[in-house]
C-alpha positions as CSV (number, residue, x, y, z in Angstrom):
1,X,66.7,62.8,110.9
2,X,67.9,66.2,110.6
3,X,71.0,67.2,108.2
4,X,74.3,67.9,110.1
5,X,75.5,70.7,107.9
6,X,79.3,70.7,107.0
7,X,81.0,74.1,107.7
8,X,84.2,75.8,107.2
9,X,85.3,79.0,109.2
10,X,88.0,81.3,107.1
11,X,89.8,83.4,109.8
12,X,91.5,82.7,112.8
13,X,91.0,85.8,115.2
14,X,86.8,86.1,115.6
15,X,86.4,82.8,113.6
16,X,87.7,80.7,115.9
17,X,87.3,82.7,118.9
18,X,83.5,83.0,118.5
19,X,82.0,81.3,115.2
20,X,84.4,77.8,116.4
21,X,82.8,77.3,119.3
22,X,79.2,78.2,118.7
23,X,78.9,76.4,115.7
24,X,80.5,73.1,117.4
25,X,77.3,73.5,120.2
26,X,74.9,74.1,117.6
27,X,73.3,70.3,116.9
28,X,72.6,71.0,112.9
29,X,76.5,71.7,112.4
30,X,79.9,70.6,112.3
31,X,83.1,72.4,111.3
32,X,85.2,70.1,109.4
33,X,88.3,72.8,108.1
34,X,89.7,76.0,109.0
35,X,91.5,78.2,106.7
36,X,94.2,80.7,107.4
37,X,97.5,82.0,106.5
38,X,99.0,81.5,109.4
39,X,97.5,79.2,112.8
40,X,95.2,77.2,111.0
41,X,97.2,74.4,111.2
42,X,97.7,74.7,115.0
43,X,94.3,75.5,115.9
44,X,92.5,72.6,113.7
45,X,95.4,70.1,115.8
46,X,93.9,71.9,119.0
47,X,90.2,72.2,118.6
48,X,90.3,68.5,116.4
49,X,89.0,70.2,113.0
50,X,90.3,67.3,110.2
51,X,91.6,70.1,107.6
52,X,93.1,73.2,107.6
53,X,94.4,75.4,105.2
54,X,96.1,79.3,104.2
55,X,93.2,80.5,102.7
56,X,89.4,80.2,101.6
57,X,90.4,79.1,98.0
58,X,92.6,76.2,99.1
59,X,90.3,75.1,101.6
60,X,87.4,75.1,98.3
61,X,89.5,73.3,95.5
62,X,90.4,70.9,98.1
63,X,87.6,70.0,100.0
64,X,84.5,72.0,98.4
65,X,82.7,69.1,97.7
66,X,82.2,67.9,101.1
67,X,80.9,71.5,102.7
68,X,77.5,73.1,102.9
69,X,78.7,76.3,104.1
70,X,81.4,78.9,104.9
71,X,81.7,81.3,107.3
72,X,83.9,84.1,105.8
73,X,85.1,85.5,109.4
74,X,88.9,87.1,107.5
75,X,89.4,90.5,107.3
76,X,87.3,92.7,105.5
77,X,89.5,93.2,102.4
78,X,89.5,89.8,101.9
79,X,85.2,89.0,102.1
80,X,85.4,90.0,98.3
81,X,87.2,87.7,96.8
82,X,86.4,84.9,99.6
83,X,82.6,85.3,99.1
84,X,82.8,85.4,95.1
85,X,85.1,82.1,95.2
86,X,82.6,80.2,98.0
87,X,79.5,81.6,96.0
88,X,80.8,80.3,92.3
89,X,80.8,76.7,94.6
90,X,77.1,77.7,95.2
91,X,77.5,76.9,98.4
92,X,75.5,79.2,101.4
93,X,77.7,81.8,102.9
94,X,77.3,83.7,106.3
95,X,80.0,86.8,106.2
96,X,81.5,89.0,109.3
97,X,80.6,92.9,108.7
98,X,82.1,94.8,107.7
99,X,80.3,93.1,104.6
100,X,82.7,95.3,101.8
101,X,85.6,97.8,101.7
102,X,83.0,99.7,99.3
103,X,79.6,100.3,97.6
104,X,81.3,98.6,94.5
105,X,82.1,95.7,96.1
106,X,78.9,95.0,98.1
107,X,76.7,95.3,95.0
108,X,78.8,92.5,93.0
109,X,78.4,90.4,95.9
110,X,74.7,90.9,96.2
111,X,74.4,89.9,92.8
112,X,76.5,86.8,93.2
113,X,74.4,85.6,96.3
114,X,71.2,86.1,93.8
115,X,72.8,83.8,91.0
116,X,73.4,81.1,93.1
117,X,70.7,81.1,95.2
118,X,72.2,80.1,98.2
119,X,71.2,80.8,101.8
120,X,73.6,84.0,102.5
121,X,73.9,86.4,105.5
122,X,75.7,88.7,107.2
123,X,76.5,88.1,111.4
124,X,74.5,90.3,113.2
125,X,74.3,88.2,115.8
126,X,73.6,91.2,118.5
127,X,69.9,91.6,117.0
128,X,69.3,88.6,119.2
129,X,70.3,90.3,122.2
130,X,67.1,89.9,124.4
131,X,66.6,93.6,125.1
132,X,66.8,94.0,121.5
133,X,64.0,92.0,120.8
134,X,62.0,93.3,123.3
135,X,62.1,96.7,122.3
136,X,61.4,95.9,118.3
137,X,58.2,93.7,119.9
138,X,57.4,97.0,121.6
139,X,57.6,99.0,118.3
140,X,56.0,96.5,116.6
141,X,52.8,96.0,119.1
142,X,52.3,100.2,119.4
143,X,53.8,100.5,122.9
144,X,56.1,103.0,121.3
145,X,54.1,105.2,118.7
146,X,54.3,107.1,117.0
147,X,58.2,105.9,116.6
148,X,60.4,109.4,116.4
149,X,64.1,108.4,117.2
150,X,66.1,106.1,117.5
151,X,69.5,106.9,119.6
152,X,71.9,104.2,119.8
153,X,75.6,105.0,121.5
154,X,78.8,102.9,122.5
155,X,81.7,104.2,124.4
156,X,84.5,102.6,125.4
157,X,88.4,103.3,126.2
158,X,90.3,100.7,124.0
159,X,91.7,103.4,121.6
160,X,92.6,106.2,123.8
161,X,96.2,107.6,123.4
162,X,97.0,105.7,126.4
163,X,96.3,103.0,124.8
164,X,98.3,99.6,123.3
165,X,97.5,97.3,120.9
166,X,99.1,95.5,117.8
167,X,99.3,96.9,114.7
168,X,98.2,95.3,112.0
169,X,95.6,95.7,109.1
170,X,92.4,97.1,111.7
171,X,94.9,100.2,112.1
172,X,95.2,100.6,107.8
173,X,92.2,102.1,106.2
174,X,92.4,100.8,102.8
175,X,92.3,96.8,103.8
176,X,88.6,98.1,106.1
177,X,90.2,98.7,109.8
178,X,88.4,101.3,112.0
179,X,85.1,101.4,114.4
180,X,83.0,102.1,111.4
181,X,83.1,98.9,109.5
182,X,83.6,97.6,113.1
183,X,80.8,98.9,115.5
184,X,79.2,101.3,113.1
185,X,77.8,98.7,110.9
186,X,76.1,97.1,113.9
187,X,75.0,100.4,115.0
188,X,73.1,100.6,111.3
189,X,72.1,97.7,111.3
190,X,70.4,97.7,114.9
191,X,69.0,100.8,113.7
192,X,67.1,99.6,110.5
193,X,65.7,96.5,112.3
194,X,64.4,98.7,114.6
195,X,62.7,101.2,112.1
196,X,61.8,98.1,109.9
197,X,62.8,99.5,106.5
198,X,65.8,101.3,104.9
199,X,66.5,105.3,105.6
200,X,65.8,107.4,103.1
201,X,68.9,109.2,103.1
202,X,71.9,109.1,105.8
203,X,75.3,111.7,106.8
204,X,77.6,111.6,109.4
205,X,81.8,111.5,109.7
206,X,84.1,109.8,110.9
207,X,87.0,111.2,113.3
208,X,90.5,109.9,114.1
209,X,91.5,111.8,117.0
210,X,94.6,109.6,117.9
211,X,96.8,108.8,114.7
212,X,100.1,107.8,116.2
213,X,99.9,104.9,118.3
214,X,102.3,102.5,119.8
215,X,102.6,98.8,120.7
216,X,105.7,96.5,122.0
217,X,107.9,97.2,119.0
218,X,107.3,100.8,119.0
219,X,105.2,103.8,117.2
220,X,103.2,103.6,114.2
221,X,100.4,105.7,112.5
222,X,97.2,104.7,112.0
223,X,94.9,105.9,109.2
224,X,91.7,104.6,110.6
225,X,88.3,105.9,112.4
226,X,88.8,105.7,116.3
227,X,85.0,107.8,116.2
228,X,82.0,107.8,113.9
229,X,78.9,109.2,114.4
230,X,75.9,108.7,111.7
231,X,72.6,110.5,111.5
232,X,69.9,108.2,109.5
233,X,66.3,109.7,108.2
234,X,63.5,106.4,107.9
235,X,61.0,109.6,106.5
236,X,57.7,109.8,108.6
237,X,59.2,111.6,111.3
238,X,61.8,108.9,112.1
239,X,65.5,109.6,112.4
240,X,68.6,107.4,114.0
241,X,71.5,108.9,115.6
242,X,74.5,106.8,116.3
243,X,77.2,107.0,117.7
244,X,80.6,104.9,118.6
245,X,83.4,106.3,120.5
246,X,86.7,104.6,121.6
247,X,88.4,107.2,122.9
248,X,86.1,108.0,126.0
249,X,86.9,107.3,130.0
250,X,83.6,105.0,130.2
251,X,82.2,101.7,128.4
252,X,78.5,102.2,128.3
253,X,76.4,101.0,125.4
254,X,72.9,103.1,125.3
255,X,69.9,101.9,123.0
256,X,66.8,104.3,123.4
257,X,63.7,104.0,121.2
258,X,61.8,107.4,121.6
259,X,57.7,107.9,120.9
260,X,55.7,110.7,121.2
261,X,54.0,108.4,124.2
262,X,56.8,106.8,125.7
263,X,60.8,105.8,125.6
264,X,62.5,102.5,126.0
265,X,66.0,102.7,127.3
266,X,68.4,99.6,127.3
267,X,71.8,100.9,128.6
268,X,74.6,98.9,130.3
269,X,78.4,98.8,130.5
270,X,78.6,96.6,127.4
271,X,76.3,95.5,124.8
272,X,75.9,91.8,126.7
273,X,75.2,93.9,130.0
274,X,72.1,95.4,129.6
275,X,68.6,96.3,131.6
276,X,65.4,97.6,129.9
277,X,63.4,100.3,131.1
278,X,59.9,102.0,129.6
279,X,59.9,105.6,130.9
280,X,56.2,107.9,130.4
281,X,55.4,110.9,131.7
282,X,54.3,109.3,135.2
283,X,56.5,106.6,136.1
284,X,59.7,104.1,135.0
285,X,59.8,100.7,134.9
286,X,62.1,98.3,134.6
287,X,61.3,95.4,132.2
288,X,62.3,91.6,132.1
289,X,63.3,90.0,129.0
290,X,63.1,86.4,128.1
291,X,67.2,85.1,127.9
292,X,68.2,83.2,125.1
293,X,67.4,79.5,124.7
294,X,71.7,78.9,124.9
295,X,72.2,80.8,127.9
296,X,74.0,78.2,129.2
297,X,76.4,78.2,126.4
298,X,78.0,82.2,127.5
299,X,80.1,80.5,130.1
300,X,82.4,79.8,126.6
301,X,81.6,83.5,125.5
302,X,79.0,86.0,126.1
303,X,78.4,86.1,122.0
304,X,77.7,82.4,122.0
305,X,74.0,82.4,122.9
306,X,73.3,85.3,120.1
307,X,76.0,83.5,117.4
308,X,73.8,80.4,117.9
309,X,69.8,82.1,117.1
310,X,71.5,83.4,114.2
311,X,72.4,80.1,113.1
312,X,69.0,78.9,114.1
313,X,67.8,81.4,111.0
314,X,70.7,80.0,108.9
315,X,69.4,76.8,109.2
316,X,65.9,78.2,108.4
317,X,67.0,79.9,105.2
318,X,68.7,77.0,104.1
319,X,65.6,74.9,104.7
320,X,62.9,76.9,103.8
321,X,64.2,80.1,102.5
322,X,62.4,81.9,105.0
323,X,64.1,83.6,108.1
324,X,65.2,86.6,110.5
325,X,68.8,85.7,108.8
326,X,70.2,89.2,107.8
327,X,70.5,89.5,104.2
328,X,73.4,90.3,102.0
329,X,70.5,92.7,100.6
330,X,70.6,94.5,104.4
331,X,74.3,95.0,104.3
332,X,74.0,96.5,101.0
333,X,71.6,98.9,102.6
334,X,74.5,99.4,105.4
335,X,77.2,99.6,103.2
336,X,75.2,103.3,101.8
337,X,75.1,104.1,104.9
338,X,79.0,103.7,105.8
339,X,79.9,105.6,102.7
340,X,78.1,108.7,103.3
341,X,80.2,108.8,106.8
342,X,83.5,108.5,104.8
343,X,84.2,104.3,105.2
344,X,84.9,103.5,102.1
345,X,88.7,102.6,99.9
């Protein structure tokens, strides 16, 4: 009989939104505490998880003995100190990106994940998007070669001036708000799957083009990234240009792998909404793409089907310590590349 594997989700917003529900579809776990400062209480009474506590470190001198794993989904300037504490339990970790406010931090927590040996990754669920995974088969098997650029961008309108929404922490730089650690990292990451190794060397920016804001209780400033834009070189002729935008009139997500013999364009009006074409120089065709084995579970949310293949590697790493599970290792590599576009406290 296969082990049910024991889980508790730190963070409220995403955590319970997105991680809650997958997680309690998925048949190897079961999420048995919540943690934090504010609604965990509530939510565990709604959703029938036994504990729930303010934060990641009460929830592991409490009840660390009876988990297997934590999903740090908190803030970013909190995945530090969470990961360190879960990590000194040796228990296997699976961390929201941003993974780190800075290079600093992502390199201690890399070494931390080494000594204790635990299955630990980073939720990049949107590599299992099928189009995704066509179009890395399609690198991988020479339908695209030689590979020269990859050109990933996503536009949408949530942070034109026109614009409302709460305050809070994604607004403040220095506790990791802003598209870059928010879309960016994606972006990168997308990016270096598809190219299959780490770029050699990376430069971009990152733009605020709307500092004052407002929501229901008035103006405020932010100090945070409504643009970033990142050029990556792979060496052999291979570069990445991305790009995210929330200041445009559109949503449209755009993922084109370009070869000297052909191009692959997935584009749609969100990352979830997508359609595949191959373009030569003689014709364009559109391409089906095998869905996810838990299609069935995006009637809850459209992330649901990807959030639960990349618990399917979880559970792999954890067994076997072999899988497609992102590393902490990867998000080190992403981390370099957020710094040298200016994310970074």
């Amino acid at each position: 009989m296969s082990q049910i594997f024991k889980v508790g989700i730190v963070g409220s917003g995403f955590g319970t939104k997105a991680h809650l529900p997958a997680l309690t579809a998925h048949k190897r776990f079961e999420v048995i505490a919540l943690a934090s400062p504010h609604s965990a209480k509530a939510i565990a009474a709604e959703r029938k998880v036994s504990h729930a506590f303010a934060s990641c470190k009460e929830m592991l001198d409490a009840i660390g003995d009876e988990l297997d794993c934590v999903v740090i989904a908190a803030p970013p300037f909190l995945h530090h100190e969470d990961i360190l504490t879960t990590l000194e339990r040796k228990l296997h970790v699976l961390c929201e990106k941003p993974f780190a406010l800075n290079l600093a931090q992502a390199e201690e927590m890399v070494r931390a994940a080494e000594r204790a040996g635990t299955a630990c990754g980073i939720s990049h669920e949107f590599r299992w998007i099928p189009q995704r995974i066509a179009i890395k088969q399609l690198i991988q098997n020479g339908h695209l070669a030689p590979m020269r650029e990859i050109e990933i961008t996503q536009l949408s309108g949530n942070l034109r001036t026109s614009g409302t929404r709460q305050r809070g922490w994604w607004f403040e730089k220095e506790r990791g708000g802003g598209l870059a650690g928010a879309l960016l990292s994606h972006l990168i990451d997308s990016a270096n799957n598809l190219a299959g190794r780490p770029p050699v060397r990376s430069t971009g920016f990152i733009r605020t083009a709307n500092p004052q804001r407002h929501d229901e209780n008035g103006a405020f400033t932010s100090t945070v990234d409504d643009g970033a834009f990142a050029m990556l070189d792979y060496g052999d002729g291979l570069i990445a240009l991305l790009t995210v935008d929330g200041t445009c009139a559109v949503n449209q997500f755009t993922l084109s792998a370009h070869a000297e013999n052909r191009t692959a364009v997935a584009s749609g009006a969100t990352p979830d909404a997508l359609k595949l074409f191959s373009v030569d120089d003689e014709e364009t065709n559109e391409l089906n793409c095998k869905p996810s084995p838990y299609t069935k579970f995006a009637t809850v949310g459209p992330l649901i089907p990807w959030l639960m293949e990349l618990y399917d590697e979880w559970v792999k790493q954890i067994e076997t310590g072999t899988s497609a599970l992102p590393t902490f290792q990867e998000a080190l590599v992403t981390q370099r590349v957020l710094e040298s576009v200016g994310y970074s406290t």
